[in-house]
N, C-alpha and C positions, 0 to 999 in steps of 0.2 A: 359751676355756679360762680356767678359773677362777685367780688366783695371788691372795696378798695375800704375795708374797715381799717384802716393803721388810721384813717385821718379822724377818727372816733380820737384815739387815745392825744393825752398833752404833748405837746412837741418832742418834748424828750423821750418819747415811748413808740412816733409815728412808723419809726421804720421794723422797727424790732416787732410791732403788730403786728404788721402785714405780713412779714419772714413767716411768723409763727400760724395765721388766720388760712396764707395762702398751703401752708403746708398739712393744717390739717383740713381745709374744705374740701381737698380731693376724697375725704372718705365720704360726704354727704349723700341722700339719697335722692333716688328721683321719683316721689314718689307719684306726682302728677303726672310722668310721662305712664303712668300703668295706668290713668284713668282712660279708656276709650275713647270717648264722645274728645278729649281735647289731645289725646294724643300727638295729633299734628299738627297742631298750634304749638304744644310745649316743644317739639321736635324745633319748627322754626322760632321758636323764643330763643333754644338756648343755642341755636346755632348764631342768630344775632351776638347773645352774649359771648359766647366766643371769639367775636369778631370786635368784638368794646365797640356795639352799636348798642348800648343801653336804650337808648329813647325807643327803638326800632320794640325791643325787647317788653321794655314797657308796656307799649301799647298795644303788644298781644296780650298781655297779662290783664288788662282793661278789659280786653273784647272778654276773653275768657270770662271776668266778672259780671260782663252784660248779662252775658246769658245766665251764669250762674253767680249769682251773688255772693253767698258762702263758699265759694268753693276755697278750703282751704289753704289749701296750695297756694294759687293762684294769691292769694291774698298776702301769702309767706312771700312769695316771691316778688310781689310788688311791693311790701313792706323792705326787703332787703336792700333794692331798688333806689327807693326813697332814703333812703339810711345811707346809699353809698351817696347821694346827692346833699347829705347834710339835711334832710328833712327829716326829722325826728317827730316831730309832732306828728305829722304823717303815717312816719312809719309804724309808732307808738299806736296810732286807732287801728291800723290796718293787724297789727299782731293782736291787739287786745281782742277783735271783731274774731280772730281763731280759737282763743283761748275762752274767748265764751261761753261756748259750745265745748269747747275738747280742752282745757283747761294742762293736758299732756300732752299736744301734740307734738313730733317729733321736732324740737331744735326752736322751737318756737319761745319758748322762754330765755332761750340765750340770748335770740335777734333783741329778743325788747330789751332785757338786760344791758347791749351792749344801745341799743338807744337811749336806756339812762346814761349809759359810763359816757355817750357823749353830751348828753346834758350837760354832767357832771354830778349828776343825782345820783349819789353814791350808795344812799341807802336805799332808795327804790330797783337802783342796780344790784345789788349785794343781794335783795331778797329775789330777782328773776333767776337770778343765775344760784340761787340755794334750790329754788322749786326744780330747775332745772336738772341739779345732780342728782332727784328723788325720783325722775323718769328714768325708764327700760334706754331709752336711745339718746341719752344725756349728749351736746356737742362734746368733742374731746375739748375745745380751749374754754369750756368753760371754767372751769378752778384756776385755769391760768388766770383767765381776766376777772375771778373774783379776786383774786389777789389782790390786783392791783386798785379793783376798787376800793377794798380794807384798808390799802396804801393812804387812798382817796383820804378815807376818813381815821387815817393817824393811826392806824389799827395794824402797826408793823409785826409784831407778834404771829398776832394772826395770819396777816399774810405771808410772812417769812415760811408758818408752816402750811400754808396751803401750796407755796411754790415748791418747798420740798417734798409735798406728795406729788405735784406734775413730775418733778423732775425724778423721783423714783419711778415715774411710768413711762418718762419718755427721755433715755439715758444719754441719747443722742443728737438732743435738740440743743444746740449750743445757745439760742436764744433764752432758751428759759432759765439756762446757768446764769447765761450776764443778767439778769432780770434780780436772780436769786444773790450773786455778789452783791449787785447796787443796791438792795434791798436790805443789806447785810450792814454794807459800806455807810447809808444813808442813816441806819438806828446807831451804831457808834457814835458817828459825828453828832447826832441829835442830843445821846448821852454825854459826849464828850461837854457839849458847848453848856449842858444844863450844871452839869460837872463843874465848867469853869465860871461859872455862874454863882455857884453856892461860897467856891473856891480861888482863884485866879494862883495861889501860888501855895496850893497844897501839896502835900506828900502825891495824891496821887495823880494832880494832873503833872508834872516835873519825871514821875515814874511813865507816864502814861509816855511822853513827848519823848524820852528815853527810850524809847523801845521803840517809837515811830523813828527818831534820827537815826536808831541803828540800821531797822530795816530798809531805810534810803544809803548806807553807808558813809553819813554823816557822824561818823565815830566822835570826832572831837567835841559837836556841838551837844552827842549824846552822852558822853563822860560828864559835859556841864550840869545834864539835867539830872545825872544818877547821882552825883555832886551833890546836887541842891535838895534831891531828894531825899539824902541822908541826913540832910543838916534838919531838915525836919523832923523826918521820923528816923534817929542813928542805929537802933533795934531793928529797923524792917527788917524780914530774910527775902532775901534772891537778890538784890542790889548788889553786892560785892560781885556775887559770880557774870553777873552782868557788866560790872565796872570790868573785871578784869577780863572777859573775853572782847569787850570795845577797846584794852590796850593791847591785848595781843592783837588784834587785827590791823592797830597802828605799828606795828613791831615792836613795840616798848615791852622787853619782857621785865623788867625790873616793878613797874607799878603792876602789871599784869600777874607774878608770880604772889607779891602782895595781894593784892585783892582776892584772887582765888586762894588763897590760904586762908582768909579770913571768912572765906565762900565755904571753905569745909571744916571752920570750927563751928559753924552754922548746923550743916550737915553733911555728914563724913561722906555720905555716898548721892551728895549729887555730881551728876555724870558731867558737865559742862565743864566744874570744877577739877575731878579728875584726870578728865579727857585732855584738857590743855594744860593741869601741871605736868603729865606724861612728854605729851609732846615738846615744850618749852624745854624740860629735861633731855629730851633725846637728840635736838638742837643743839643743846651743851653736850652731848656726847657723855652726858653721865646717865649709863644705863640703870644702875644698879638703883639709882632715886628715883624713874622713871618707872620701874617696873610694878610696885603697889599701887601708882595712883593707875596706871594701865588696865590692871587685874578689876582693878573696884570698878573702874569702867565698863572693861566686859563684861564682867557680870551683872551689874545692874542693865544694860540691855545687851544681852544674849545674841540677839541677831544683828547687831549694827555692827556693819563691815570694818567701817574707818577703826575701831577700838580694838577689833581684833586684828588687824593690820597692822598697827602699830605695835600692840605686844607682840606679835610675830615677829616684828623685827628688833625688837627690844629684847625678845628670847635667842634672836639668831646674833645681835651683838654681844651678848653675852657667855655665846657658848652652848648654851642649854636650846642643844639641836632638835630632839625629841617633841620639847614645849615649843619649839617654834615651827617644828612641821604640822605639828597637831593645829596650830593655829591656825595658820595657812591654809590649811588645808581644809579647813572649817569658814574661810575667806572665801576662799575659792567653791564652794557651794554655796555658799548666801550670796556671790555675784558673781555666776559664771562669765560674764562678758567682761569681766575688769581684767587686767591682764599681770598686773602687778606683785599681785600672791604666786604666781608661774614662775614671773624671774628671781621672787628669793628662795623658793622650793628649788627654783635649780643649782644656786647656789647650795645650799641645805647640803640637795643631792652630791654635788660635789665636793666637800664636806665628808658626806660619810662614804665617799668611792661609791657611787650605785652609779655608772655613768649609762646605763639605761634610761635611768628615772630623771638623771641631771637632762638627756636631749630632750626626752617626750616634754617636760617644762619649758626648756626653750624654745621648741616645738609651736609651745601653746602659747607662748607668750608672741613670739613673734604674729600667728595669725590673729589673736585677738587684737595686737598692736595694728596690722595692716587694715581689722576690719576698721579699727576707730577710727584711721585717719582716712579712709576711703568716706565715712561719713560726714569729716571736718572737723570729729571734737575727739582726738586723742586725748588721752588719758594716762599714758606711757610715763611724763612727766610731773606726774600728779601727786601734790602737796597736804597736807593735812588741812584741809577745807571743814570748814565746819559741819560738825554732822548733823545728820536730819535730826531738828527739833532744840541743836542747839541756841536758834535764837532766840533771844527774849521777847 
């Protein structure tokens, strides 16, 4: 089946249609080649369209309606026709003229539908492609492209969850993901600007802008806005532990050991705060300070590698070999592809004389070292990187 529907959608959407339209049209059916009497008229229509000799194709689809007027099909397919040519009004009588009569016909509500979406008739759009989803043989992109018309009509909400039902159906469409981001990205910024509208130098747009400079690693200019954002609100909680994980990323542990202290008069056990007074500590080689903000760490998340990495080695600097193989070795099954829990188990190993258990670790470490750099991103000299979730 012929479409070039991408040039339906606003500019910013033209190519990301087509991706999507041309990949699900291959399921459509044929069902006018099962009707006899035109068989071989639709046989040479759709070989035309194959060939992007549309006009050729057209004008089978014409003859087809001389003889029969209604005929369905026929009428769908020159409705489609007309739609790829930007004739919507056209197209719009010609589907209407099937839905007369068979008011379900297969896919036939989506065609009109998307000849509103290129109107831009949003809500004549929105309701072809609802009747749509309530037939047996619904098009698959239909909910994609109600989305967008809900988009249409400011209706992000809405759309937001209609693209996350496409995208729990179709897990490998990477089009509909970037659809579902921008749709994501575009109601923030919407919020944001209404936000700084109400606002311009409130607690939370200076918090908001904080947390955007950090995730560009504009550290300095995000410490100004966590800054400003306390001068406002000096009570807020999570500001500190965000100040102080933006000065450790500048290496400033001195403002950075501040701030995250004042992060866990806050609350004792959040993990950010922990997690880098640990580390900062083990930097200064004093294990024995290092070792409760560690502990508080793992335990409030149980499976995250980097926290029990760190106590492991915070246990193996201190002697206490038992606590640090347990650890380790609890590392080393939450990510068997890291290689780093290998080389201090083989120390460990060495350590308590097992020089069996001390090679199989170097063993391990060295091929998971060889696989990384066979991929480009060794990991061998790898630093206490902030863990998943610690950004603000």
């Amino acid at each position: 089946m012929h479409t070039n529907l991408g040039k339906l959608a606003r500019p910013g959407f033209r190519r990301m249609a087509m991706a999507v339209l041309l990949g699900w049209f291959a399921m459509m059916p044929t069902a006018l080649a099962q009707q006899g009497g035109t068989a071989d008229l639709v046989k040479q229509a759709k070989a035309y369209e194959d060939q992007q000799n549309y006009p050729a194709a057209e004008d089978i689809y014409r003859k087809i309606l001389a003889s029969d007027p209604d005929n369905p099909e026929a009428l769908k397919h020159l409705g489609i026709l007309e739609q790829t040519d930007l004739k919507f009004n056209d197209s719009i009588k010609h589907f209407k003229r099937v839905l007369a009569d068979q008011p379900e016909y297969p896919q036939v509500n989506f065609f009109l539908g998307l000849s509103y979406y290129g109107q831009h008739n949003y809500k004549d759009s929105m309701a072809s492609f609802q009747r749509e989803l309530k037939t047996p043989t619904a098009h698959a992109a239909t909910r994609y492209y109600l989305a967008l018309a809900l988009e249409g009509e400011d209706r992000m909400d809405e759309a937001i969850d209609q693209l996350n039902q496409v995208a729990a159906q179709n897990p490998n469409k990477a089009e509909v993901f970037f659809e579902l981001a921008r749709l994501h990205m575009e109601a923030s910024f919407q919020a944001f600007d209404r936000l700084r509208k109400l606002d311009p130098d409130s607690f939370q747009i200076h918090a908001f802008m904080g947390g955007l400079y950090f995730q560009e690693a504009h550290y300095e200019a995000a410490i100004g806005q966590y800054q400003a954002a306390l001068k406002k609100q000096p009570d807020a909680l999570g500001i500190h532990s965000h100040l102080g994980l933006a000065y450790y990323m500048l290496n400033q542990p001195e403002p950075a050991e501040k701030e995250l202290l004042l992060a866990l008069q806050e609350a004792p056990d959040d993990f950010t705060a922990n997690f880098y007074m640990g580390d900062l500590a083990l930097h200064q080689h004093q294990f024995s300070k290092a070792l409760p903000y560690l502990k508080r760490a793992a335990d409030s998340k149980p499976k995250d590698v980097e926290s029990h990495l760190l106590l492991g080695r915070c246990y193996l600097q201190l002697g206490s070999l038992q606590e640090a193989k347990s650890d380790l070795l609890l590392t080393a099954n939450l990510d068997p592809h890291d290689p780093r829990s290998h080389y201090m188990l083989a120390e460990i190993y060495q350590k308590l004389n097992q020089p069996a258990d001390r090679q199989r670790e170097l063993d391990l470490f060295n091929q998971l070292t060889s696989a990384q750099k066979a991929k480009g991103s060794s990991e061998s000299e790898k630093g206490a990187a902030p863990p998943a979730g610690s950004n603000p």
